[in-house]
GUKE-357058 format. One record per atom (N, C-alpha, C): y, z, x. Coordinates in steps of 0.2 Angstrom, whole numbers, padded with zeros to 4 digits, always signed. Each point is the difference from the previous one (the first is absolute). Layout:
GUKE-357058
YZX ...
***
This chain:
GUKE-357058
+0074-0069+0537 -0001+0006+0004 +0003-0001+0006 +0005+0006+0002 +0003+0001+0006 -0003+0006+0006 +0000-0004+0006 -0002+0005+0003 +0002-0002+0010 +0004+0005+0001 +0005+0000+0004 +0005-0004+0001 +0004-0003-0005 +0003-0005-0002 -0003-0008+0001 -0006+0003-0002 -0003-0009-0001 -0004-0002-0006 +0000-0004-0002 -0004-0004-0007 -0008+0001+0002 -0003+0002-0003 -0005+0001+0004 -0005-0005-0006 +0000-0005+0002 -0007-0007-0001 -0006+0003-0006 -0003-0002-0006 -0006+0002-0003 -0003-0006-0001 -0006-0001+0006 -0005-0005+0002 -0007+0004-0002 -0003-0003-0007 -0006+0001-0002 -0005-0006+0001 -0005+0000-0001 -0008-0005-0001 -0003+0004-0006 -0003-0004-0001 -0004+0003-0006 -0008-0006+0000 -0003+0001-0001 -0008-0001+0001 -0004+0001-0007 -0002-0005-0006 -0001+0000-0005 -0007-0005-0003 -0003+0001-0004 -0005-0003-0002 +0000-0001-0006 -0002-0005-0001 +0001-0005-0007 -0008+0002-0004 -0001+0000-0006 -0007+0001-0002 -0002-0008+0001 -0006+0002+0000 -0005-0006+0002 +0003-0008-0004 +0001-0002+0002 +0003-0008-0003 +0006+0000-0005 +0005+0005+0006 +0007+0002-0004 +0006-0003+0004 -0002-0002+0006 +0003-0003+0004 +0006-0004-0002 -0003-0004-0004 +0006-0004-0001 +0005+0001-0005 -0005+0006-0004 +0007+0001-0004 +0005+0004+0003 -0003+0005+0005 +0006+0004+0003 +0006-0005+0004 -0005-0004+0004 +0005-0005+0003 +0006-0002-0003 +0000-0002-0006 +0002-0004-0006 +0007+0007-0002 -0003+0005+0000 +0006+0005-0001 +0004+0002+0007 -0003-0001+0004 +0002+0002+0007 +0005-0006+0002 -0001-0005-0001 +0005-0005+0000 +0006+0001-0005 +0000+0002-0005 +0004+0001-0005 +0006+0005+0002 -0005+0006+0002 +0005+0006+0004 +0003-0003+0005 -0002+0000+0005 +0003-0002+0006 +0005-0003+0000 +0003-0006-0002 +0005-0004-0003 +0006+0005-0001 -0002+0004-0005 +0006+0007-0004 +0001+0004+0008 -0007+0003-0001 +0005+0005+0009 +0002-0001+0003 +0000-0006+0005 +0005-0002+0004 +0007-0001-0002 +0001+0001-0005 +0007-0002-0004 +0002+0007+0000 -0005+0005-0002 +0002+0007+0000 +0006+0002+0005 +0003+0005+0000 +0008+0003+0003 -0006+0003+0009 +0001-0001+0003 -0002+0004+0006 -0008-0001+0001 -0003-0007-0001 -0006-0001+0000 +0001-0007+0008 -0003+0001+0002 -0002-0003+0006 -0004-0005+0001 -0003+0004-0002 -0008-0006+0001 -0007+0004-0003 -0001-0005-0006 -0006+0001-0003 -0004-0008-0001 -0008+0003+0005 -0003-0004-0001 -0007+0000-0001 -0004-0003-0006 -0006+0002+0000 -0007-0007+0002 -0004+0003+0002 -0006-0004+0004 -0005+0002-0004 -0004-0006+0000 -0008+0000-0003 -0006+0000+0006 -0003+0004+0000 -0007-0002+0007 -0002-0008-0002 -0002-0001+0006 -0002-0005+0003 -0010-0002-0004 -0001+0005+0003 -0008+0003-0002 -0002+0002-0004 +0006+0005-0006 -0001+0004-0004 +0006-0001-0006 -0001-0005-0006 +0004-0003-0005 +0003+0006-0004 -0002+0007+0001 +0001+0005-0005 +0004+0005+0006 +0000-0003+0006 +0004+0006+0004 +0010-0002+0001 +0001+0005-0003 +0008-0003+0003 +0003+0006+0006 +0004-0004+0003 +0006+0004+0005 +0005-0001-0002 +0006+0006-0002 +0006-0002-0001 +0005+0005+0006 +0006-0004+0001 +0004+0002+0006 +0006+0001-0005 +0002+0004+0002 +0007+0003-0003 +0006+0004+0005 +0006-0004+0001 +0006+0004+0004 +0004+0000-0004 +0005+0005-0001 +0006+0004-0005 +0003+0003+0005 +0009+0000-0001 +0004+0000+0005 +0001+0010+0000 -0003+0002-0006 -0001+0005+0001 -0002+0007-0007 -0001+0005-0001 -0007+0002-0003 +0004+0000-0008 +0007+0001+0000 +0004-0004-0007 -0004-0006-0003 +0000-0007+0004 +0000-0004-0002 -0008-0002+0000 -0005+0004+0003 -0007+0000-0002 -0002+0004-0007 +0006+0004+0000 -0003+0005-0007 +0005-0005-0007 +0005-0003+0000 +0003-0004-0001 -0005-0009-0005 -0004+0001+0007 -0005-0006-0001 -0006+0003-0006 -0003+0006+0001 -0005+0003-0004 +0004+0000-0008 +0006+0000+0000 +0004+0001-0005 +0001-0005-0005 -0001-0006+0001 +0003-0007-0003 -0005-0001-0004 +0002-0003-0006 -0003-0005-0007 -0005-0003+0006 +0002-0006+0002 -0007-0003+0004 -0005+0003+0005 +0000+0005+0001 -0003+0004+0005 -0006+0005-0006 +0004+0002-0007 -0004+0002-0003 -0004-0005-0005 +0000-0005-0001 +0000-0007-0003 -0007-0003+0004 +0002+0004+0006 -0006-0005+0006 -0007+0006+0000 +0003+0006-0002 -0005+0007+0001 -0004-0003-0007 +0004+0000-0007 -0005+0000-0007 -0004-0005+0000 +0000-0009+0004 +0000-0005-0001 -0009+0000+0005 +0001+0005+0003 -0006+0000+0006 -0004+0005-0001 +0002+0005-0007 -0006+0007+0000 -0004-0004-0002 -0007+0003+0004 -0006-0003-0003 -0003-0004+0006 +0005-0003+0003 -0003-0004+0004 -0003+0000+0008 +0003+0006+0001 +0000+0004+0006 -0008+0004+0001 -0002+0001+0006 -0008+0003+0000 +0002+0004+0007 -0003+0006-0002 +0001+0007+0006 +0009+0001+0001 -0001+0002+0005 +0007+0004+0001 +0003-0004+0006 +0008+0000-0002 +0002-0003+0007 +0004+0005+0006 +0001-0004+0004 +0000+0002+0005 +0006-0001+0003 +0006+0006+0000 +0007-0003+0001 +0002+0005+0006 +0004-0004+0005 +0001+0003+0006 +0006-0001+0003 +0006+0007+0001 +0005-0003+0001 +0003+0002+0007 +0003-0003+0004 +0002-0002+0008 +0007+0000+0000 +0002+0002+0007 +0005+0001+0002 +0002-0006+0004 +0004-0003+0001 +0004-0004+0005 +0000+0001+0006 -0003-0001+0006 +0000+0004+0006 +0002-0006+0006 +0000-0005-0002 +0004-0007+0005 +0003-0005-0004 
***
């Protein structure tokens, strides 16, 4: 995405819940992913966190140099690999939030 001649950054979070004693298996796929995305064309930084207090809570960080290469990432054999591999495992809705670069 262009806008006034600048590459304009797509910095998301996403906030995710594992069903009760799924934890580890999403872990298990989330390690697997991650690995491939940052390999992806215009991926920057992808990284995903487990709570501390809560084994079924994940946070994941995502920066893509631009809205090409985030829609680019939804697009990939392992991106979709990683979605079929985890239906099921997932409980309530997540919570994805995305941010503009301001410093």
């Amino acid at each position: 995405m262009i806008s006034g001649g600048k590459k304009i950054m797509v910095i998301l979070t996403a906030i995710l819940r594992a069903a009760e004693g799924k934890g580890d298996d999403v872990e298990k796929e989330f390690k697997k992913l991650a690995l491939k995305v940052l390999k992806d064309p215009g991926a920057i930084a992808y990284a995903v966190h487990r709570a501390v207090d809560d084994p079924d809570k994940f946070f994941i960080y995502e920066q893509y140099e631009s809205q090409d290469a985030f829609k680019y990432h939804q697009q990939t054999e392992h991106f979709k690999a990683y979605r079929q591999a985890t239906r099921g495992l997932y409980s309530g809705q997540t919570e994805i939030t995305f941010y503009n670069k301001v410093a």
